[in-house]
C-alpha positions as CSV (number, residue, x, y, z in Angstrom):
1,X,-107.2,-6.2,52.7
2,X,-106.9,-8.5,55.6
3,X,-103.4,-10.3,56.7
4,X,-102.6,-13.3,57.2
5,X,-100.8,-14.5,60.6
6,X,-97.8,-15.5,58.4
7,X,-97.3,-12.3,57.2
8,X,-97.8,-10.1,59.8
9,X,-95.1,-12.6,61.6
10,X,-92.9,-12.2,58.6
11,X,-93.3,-8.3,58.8
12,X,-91.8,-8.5,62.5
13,X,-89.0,-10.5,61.7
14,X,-88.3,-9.2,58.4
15,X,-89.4,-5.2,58.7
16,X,-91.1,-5.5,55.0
17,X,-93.4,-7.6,52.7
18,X,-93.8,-7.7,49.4
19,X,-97.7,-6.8,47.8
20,X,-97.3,-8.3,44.3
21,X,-99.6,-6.3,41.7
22,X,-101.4,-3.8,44.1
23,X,-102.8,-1.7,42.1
24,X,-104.2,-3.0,39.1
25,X,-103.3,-2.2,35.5
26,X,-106.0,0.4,34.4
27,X,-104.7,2.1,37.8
28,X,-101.0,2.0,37.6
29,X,-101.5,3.5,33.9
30,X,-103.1,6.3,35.8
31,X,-100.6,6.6,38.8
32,X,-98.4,7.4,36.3
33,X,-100.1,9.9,34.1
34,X,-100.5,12.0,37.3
35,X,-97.0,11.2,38.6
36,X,-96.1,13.4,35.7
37,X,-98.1,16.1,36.1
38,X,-97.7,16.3,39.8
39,X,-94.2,16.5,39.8
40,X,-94.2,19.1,36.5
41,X,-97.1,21.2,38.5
42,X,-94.4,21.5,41.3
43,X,-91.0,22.9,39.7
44,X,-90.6,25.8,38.0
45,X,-87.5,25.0,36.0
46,X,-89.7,22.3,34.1
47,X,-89.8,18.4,33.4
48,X,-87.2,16.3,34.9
49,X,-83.8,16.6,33.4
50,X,-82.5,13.0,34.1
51,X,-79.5,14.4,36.3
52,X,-80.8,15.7,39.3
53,X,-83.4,14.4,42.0
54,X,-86.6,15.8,41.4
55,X,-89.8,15.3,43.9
56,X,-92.9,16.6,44.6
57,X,-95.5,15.8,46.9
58,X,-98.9,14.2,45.8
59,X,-101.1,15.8,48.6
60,X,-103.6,18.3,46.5
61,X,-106.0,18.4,43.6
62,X,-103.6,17.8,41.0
63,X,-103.1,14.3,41.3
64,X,-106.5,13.2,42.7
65,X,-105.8,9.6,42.1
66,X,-102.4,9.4,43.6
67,X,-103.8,11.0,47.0
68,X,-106.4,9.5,47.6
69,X,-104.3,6.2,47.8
70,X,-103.2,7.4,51.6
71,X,-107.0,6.6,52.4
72,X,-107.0,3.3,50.9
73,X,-107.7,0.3,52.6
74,X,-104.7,-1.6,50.6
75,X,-102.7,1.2,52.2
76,X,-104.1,2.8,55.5
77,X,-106.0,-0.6,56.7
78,X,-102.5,-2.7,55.7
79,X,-100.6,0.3,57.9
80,X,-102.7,-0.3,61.1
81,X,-102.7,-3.9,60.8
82,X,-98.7,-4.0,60.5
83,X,-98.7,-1.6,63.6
84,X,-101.5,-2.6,65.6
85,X,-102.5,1.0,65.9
86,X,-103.7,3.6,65.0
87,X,-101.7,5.6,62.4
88,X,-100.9,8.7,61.1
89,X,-100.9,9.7,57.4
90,X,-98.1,11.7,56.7
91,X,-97.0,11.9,52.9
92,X,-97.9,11.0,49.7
93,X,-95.0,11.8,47.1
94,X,-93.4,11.1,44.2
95,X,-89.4,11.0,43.3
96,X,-87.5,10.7,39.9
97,X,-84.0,9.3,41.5
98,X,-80.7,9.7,39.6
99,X,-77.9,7.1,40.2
100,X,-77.2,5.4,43.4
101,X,-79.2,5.8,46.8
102,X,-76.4,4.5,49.5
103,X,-77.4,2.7,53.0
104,X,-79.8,4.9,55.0
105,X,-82.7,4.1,57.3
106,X,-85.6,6.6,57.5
107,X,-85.0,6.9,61.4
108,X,-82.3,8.3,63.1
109,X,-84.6,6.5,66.4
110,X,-86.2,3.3,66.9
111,X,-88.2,4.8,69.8
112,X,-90.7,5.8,67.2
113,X,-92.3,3.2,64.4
114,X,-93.7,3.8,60.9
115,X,-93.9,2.0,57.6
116,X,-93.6,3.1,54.1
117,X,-95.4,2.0,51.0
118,X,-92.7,1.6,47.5
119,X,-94.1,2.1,44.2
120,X,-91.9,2.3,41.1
121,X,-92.8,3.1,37.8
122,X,-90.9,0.9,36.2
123,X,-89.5,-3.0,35.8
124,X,-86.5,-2.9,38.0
125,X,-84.0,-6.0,39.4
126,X,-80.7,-5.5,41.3
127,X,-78.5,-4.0,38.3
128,X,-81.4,-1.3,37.4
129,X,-82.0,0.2,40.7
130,X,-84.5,-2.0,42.5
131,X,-85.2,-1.6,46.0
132,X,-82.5,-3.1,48.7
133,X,-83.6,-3.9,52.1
134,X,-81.7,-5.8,54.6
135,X,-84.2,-8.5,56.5
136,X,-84.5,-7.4,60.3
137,X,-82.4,-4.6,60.4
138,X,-85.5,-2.4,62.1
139,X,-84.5,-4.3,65.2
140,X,-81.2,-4.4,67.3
141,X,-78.9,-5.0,67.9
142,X,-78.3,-5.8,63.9
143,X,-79.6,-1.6,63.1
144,X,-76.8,-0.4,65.3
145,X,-74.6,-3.1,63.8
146,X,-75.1,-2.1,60.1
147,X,-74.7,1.5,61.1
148,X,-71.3,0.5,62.3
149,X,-70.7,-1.0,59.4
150,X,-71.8,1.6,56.7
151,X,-69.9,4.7,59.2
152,X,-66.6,2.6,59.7
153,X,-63.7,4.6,58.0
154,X,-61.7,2.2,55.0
155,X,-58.6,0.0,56.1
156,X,-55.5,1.5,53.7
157,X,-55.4,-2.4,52.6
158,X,-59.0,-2.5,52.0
159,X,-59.1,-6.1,53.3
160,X,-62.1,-4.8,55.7
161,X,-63.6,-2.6,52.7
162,X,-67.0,-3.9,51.9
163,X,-68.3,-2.4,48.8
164,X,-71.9,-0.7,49.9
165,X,-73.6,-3.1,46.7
166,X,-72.3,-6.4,48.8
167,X,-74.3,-5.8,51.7
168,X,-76.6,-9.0,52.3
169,X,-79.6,-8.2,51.5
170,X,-83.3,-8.8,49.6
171,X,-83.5,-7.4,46.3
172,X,-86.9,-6.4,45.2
173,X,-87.4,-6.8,41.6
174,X,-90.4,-5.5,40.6
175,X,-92.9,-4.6,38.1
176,X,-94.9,-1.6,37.9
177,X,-98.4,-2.2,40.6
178,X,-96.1,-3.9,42.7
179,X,-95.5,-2.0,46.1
180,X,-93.1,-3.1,48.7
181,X,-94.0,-1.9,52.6
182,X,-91.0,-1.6,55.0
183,X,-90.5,-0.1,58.8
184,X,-88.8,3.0,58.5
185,X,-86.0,1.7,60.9
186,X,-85.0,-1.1,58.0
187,X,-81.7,-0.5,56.3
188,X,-82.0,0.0,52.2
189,X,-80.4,1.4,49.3
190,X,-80.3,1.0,45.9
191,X,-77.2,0.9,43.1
192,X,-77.4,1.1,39.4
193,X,-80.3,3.1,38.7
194,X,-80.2,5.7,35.7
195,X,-81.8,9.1,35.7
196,X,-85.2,7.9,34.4
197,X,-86.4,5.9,37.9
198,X,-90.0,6.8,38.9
199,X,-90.7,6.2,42.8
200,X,-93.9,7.2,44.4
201,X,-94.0,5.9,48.5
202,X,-97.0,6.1,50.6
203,X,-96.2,6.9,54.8
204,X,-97.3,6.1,58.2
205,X,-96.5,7.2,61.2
206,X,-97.6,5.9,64.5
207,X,-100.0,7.6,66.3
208,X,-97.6,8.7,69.3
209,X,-98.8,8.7,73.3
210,X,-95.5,8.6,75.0
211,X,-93.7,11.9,75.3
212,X,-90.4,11.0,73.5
213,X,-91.9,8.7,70.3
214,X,-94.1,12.4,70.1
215,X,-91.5,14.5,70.2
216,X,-88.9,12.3,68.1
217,X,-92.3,12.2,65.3
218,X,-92.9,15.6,65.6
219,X,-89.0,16.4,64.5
220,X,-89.5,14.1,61.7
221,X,-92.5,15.6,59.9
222,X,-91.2,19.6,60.7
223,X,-88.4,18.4,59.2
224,X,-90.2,17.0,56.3
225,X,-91.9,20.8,56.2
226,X,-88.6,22.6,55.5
227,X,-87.3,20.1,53.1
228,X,-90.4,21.6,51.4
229,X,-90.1,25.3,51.9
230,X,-86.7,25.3,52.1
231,X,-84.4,22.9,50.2
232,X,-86.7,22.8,47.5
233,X,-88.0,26.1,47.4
234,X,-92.1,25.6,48.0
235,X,-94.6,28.3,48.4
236,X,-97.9,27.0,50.7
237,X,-98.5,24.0,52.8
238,X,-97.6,20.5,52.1
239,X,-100.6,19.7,53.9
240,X,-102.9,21.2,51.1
241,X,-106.6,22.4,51.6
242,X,-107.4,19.6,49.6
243,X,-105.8,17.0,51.4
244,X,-107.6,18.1,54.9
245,X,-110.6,18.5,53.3
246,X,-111.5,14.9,52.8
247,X,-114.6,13.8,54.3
248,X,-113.3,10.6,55.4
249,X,-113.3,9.8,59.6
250,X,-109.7,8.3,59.8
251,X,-108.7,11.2,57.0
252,X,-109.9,14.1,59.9
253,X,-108.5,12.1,63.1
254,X,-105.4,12.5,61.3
255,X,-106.0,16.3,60.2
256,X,-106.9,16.8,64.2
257,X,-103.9,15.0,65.7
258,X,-101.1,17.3,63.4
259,X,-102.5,19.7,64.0
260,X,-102.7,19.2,67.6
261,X,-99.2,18.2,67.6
262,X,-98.3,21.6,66.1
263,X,-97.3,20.2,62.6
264,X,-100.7,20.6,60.5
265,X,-98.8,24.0,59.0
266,X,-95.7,24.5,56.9
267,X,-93.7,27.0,58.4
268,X,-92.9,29.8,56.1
269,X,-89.7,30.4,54.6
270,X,-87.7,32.9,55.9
């Protein structure tokens, strides 16, 4: 899929564009049918229970369909276009969110750049969960500026309070097939979701050459690795046999350049 001028200028104003109907019906039916199964393959203590965030990630044989969606042109070739780079492809995953997801950018650095892929499983709007991003915030001096905002303690008055739901922003309502791309340094959220919200994201990362974007990346996906091993209590790689066995060029520069960078391998847990 090949951009257009306007939106790869909108993309670096805006950090996001919006891809309406992506992935085709027949295909979102079947997103979904292994969304399930990947996330029940991965957790012992069964299907999702509606309170508690539950995620998996879509990187083996198990969900066939929902991997191999990292090498797709609609994906990969729109990743390099909005970077104009090479990239690296870094996860494939899945999430049933509970509740509220408050103001948070996927970077604690914008010395680094990388762009994530939204795919929900079903209809949302503003009231229902849907995706908030704030226009241009993967820039400064407005990123630093909302990260003042969200981190400043409440006046006792609450004159200065902004509630986090008030935040100008673009609301992404959305029907299932539609994605929504972003830069990991924009600001999102969303507010008034209920424990039954499917999210699957597709990721990017740059392909780093300067020292500090590699280190800063390689911090990122390690830390990515423990989440898996540790918080959530994973046996094996993320990085599956599977997923590095793909006979696909850009697939094995990627495989290469983890592993290279030291963070092919999850770490055991210990």
């Amino acid at each position: 899929m090949q951009l257009t001028q306007q939106q790869l200028d909108f993309f670096d104003a805006f950090g996001f564009l919006v891809f309406r109907q992506l992935l085709e019906p027949a295909e979102m039916k079947r997103y979904l049918e292994e969304f399930e199964v990947g996330l029940d393959s991965w957790h012992n203590a069964g299907r999702h229970d509606g309170e508690n965030r539950h995620w998996a990630p879509f990187l083996d044989e198990r969900t066939p369909f929902i991997t191999s969606l990292i090498d797709d042109p609609r994906f990969a070739g729109v990743a390099e276009q909005l970077l104009r780079e090479p990239v690296l492809g870094v996860e494939c995953d899945g999430n049933y969110y509970v509740g509220d997801t408050l103001w948070h950018p996927d970077t604690s650095s914008l010395d680094w750049e990388g762009v994530k892929f939204a795919i929900y499983g079903e209809p949302l709007d503003g009231s229902s969960g849907a995706l908030r991003v704030v226009p241009g915030s993967h820039c400064e001096p407005l990123h630093s500026q909302i990260r003042a905002v969200v981190n400043a303690p409440h006046e006792a008055d609450g004159l200065h309070e902004a509630r986090p739901d008030e935040i100008p922003a673009y609301v992404f309502r959305s029907d299932p097939g539609d994605a929504l791309v972003f830069n990991v340094g924009v600001w999102h959220a969303s507010f008034g979701g209920g424990g039954q919200r499917r999210m699957g994201t597709v990721t990017y990362f740059e392909d780093p050459k300067a020292p500090k974007a590699t280190a800063l990346i390689q911090d990122v996906i390690m830390m990515h690795h423990r989440n898996f091993s540790t918080r959530y209590g994973y046996s094996g790689q993320r990085f599956s046999e599977y997923w590095r066995s793909v006979e696909d060029s850009r697939h094995q520069r990627w495989v290469r350049r983890l592993a290279e960078m030291g963070v092919l391998d999850t770490p055991a847990a210990g």
